[in-house]
N, C-alpha and C positions, 0 to 999 in steps of 0.2 A: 300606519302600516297599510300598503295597497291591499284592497280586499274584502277591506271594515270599514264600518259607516261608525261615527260617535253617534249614538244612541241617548245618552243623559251626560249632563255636567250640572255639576253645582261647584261653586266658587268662595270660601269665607272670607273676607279677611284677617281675623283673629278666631284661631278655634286651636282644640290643643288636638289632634291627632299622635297618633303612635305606629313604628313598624315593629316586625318582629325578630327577636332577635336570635331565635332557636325553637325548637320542636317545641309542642305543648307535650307535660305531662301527665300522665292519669290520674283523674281528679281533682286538678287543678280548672282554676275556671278561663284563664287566657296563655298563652304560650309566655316566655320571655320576651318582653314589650319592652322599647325606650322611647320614651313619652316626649314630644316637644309642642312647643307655640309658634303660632304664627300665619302666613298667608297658606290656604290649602287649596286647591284644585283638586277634583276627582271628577274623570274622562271614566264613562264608559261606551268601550265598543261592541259592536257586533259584526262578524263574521258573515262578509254577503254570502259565502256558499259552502254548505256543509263538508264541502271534501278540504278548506281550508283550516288545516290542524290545530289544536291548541300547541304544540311541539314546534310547529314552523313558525306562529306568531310569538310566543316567547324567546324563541333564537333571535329572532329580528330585532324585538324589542333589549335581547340582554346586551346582543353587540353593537347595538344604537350605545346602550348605556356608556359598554365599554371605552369605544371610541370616542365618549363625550367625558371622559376620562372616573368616571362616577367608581366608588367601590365598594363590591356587593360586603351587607354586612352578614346575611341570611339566604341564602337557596334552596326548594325545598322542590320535589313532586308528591303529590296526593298523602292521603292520611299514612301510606307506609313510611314516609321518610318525614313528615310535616307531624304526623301525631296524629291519635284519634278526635275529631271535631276541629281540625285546624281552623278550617274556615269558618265556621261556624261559629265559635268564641271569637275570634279576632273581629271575621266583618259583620258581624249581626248583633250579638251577644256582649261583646265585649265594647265595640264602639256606637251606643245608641243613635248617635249622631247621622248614622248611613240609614237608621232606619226612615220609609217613605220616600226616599230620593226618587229620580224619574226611572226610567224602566232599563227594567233587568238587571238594576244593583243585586235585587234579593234574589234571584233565580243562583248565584255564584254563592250565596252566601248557606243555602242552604244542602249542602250537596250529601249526595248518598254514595253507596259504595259503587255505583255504575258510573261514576264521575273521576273522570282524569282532571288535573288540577296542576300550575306550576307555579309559585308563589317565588318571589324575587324583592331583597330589598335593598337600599345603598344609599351613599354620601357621598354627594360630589361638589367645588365649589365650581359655581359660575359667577358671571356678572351681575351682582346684585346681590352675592352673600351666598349663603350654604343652602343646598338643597341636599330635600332629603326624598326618595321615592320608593313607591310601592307600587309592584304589580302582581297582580293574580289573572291569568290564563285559563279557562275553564271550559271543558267538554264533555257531553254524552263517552262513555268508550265507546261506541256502537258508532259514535259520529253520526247520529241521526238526527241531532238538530249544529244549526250552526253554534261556535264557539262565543264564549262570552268573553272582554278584558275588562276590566279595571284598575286602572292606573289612577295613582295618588302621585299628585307634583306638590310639595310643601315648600317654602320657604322659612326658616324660622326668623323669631322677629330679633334686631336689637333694639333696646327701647334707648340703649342712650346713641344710639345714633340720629334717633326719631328727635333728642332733643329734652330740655326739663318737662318733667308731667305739671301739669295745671294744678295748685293747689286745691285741697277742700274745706271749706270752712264753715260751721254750725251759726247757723242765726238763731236758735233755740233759746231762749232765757231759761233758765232755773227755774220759773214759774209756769213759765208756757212747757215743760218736758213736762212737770209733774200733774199737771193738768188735762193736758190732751195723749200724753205720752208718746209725743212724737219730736221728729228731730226731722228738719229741713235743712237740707245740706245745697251747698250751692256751689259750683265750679268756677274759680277766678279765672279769668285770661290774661 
């Protein structure tokens, strides 16, 4: 998005990530989640100048999605239509995995009521298999600091495309378990 500078990325190649798939509800600890595997990406931006909206970068970013033919599975703005703690349980609480990343993941994850917020989730295929993405949009309402984004690019994995897994097999004797009480496992090729 012209505007924003990416601020942190971190890259896995196997990690299991989750979007969301409807409000959170009271009491519960995470909203409706669908869970997958595989390659993750998560970009986060920041907004070079405070008068550029959290509302104008989420348009930009939903009609990127559209035209890239992606479809939304979840939409939401701030805790009135997201639930109370949306963000909070999903990017902080619910996936520990974001905790520590580089900067200004947590400033979006911990929001209070003075925080506008636009959460977007969806499926779309490209070249190289299914993606799945997440984004969250995140401001001051006062608009007095610049907006936050963080955008999840997944890929999910197939492993039988990747090919047979490598056997495992125990060199362990019956002797040597009940002895040392250990088992050394070794990976054929």
């Amino acid at each position: 998005m012209p505007g924003t500078d990416i601020v942190g990325d971190h890259t896995s190649d196997c990690q299991e990530f989750m979007i969301a798939t409807g409000r959170i509800t009271p009491g519960e600890e995470l909203p409706p989640v669908e869970r997958f595997e595989g390659t993750s990406t998560t970009l986060t931006y920041r907004a070079e100048k405070r008068s550029l909206s959290a509302l104008a970068i989420f348009r930009n970013f939903k009609k990127a999605f559209e035209q890239a033919g992606f479809e939304p599975v979840f939409t939401c703005k701030s805790d009135a239509e997201c639930g109370d703690r949306f963000v909070r349980q999903l990017y902080w609480y619910g996936d520990p995995q974001r905790r520590g990343h580089p900067p200004y993941l947590d400033a979006s994850n911990r929001l209070g009521d003075d925080e506008t917020y636009f959460y977007w989730s969806g499926t779309g295929e490209a070249e190289g298999g299914t993606y799945i993405i997440s984004l969250l949009v995140a401001q001051q309402t006062a608009m007095t600091f610049p907006a936050s984004i963080v955008l999840d690019i997944s890929q999910t994995d197939d492993l039988e495309k990747d090919g047979p897994v490598a056997p495992v097999t125990s060199n362990a004797t019956d002797a040597g378990r009940a002895k040392n009480r250990r088992v050394e496992l070794v990976l054929q090729e």
